[in-house]
One Martini backbone bead per residue (centre of mass of N, CA, C, O) as a GRO file, in nm:
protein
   70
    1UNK     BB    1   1.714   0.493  -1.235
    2UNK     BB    2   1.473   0.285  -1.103
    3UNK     BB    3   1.404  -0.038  -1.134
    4UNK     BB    4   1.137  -0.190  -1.074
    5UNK     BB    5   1.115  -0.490  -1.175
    6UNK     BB    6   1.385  -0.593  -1.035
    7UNK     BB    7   1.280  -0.567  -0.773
    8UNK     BB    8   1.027  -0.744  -0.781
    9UNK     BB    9   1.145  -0.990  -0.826
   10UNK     BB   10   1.329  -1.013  -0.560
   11UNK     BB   11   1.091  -0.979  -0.343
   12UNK     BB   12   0.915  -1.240  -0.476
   13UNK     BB   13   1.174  -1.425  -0.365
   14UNK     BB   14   1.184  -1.374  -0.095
   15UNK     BB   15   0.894  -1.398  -0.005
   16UNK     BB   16   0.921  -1.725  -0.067
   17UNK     BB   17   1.116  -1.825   0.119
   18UNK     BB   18   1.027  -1.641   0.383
   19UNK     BB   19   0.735  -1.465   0.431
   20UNK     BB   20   0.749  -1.142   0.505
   21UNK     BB   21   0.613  -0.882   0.554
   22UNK     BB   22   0.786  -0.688   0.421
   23UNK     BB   23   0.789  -0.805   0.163
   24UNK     BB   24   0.472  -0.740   0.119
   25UNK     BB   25   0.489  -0.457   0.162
   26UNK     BB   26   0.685  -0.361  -0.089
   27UNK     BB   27   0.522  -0.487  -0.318
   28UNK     BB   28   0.269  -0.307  -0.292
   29UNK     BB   29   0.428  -0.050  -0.333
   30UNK     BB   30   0.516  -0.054  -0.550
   31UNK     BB   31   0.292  -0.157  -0.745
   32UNK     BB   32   0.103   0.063  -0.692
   33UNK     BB   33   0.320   0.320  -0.712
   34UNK     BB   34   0.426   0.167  -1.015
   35UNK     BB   35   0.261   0.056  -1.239
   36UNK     BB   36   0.356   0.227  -1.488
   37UNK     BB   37   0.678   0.060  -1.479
   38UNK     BB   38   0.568  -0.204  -1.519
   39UNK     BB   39   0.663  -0.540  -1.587
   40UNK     BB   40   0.490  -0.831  -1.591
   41UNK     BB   41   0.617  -1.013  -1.819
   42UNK     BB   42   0.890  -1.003  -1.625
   43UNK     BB   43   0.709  -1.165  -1.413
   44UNK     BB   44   0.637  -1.433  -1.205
   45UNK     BB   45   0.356  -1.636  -1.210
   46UNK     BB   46   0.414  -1.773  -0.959
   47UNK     BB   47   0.516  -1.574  -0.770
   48UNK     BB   48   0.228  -1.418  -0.774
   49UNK     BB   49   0.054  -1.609  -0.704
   50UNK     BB   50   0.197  -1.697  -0.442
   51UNK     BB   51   0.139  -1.382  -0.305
   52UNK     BB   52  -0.188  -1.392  -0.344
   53UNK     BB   53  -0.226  -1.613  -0.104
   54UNK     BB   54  -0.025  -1.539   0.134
   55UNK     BB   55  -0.036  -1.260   0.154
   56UNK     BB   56  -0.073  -1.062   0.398
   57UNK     BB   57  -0.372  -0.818   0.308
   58UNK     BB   58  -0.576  -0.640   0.206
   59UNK     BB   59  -0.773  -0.720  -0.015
   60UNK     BB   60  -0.793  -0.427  -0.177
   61UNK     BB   61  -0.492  -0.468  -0.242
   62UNK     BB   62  -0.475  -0.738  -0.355
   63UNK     BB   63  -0.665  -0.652  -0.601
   64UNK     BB   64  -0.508  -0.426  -0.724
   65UNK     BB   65  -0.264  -0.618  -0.793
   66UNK     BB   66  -0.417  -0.828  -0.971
   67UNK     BB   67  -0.482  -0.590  -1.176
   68UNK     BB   68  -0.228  -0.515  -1.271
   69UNK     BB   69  -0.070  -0.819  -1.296
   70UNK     BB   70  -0.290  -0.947  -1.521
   0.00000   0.00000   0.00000
């Protein structure tokens, strides 16, 4: 099985270097479709600020990613 938890942190990490558009959509997807699976616990809450200020998306999907990861 998948481990979601280390791929969104890894995602994280990538989007922090590189800021591109796929990492933004990956995570989004991730976080969205497997929230019941994340350990947000285990994910760095400065990459996730930095995710939620920078990532160009939808604001009402920024908006879910926010209460998931809260």
């Amino acid at each position: 099985m998948l481990q979601i938890t280390p791929l969104i942190a890894t995602k994280l990490q990538s989007f922090h270097a590189r800021q591109a558009a796929r990492d933004a959509e990956d995570i989004a997807f991730l976080v969205v479709n497997y929230h019941k699976e994340v350990q947000k616990n285990d994910l760095d809450k400065d990459l996730i600020e930095f995710f939620l200020e920078d990532a160009e998306l939808n604001s009402s999907v920024k908006e879910q990613i926010k209460n998931i990861l809260a």
